[in-house]
N, C-alpha and C positions, 0 to 999 in steps of 0.2 A: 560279637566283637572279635573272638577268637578265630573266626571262620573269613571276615575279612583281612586278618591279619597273616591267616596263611595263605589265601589266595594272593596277597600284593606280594607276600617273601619269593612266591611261587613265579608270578609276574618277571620279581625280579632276577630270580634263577634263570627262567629262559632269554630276557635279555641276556644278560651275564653270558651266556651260552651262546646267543646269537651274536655279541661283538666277538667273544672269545673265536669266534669262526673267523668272523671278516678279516680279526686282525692278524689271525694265522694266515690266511691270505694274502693280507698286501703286504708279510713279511716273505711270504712265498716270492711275491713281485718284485720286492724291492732285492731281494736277493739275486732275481732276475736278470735284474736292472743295472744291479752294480757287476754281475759279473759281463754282462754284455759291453758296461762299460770299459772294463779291463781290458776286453777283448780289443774294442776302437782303441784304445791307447797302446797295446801291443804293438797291431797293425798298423796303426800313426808313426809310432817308432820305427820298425821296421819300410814304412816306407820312404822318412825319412834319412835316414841313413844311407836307402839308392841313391835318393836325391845328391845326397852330399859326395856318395863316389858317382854320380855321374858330372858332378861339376867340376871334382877334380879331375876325372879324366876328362870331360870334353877340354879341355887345358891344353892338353896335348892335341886332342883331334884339331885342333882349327890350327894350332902349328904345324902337323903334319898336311892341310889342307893346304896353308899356305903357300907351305916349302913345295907344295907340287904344283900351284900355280908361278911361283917365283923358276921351279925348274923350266915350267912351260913355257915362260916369256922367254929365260934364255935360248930353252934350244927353237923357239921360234925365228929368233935374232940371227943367232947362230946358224939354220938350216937357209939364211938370205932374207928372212921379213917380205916386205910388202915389197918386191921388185914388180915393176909396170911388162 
């Protein structure tokens, strides 16, 4: 009786040992995982913030766009238009 009672403690030691592995591992992973996630969110950050200065300046660009088709029509006008 004593000899299957140390074979199952035994049993149970190497399980014990064997999840003690795995679980070192998907704590390896998860560690992985959360910093790669930090990483997308950094990056998400930072590219939203171009975002946001390219909408405030495109503000400007399409005024400055304008202003130079508004300058074109006038001096169109002004150089005589569509004379036949």
């Amino acid at each position: 009786m004593d000899d299957k009672l140390n074979y199952q403690v035994s049993e149970m030691e190497d399980k014990l040992k064997r999840l003690t592995a795995e679980l070192d591992i998907l704590n390896l992973q998860v560690i992985a995982v959360e910093k790669n996630i930090l990483i997308l969110k950094g990056e998400a950050t930072v590219v939203e913030q171009a975002v946001a200065t390219m909408t405030k300046n495109s503000g400007w660009l399409y005024k400055v766009i304008t202003a130079g088709f508004v300058t074109a029509i006038i001096g169109f006008v002004v150089a005589g238009g569509l004379k036949p």
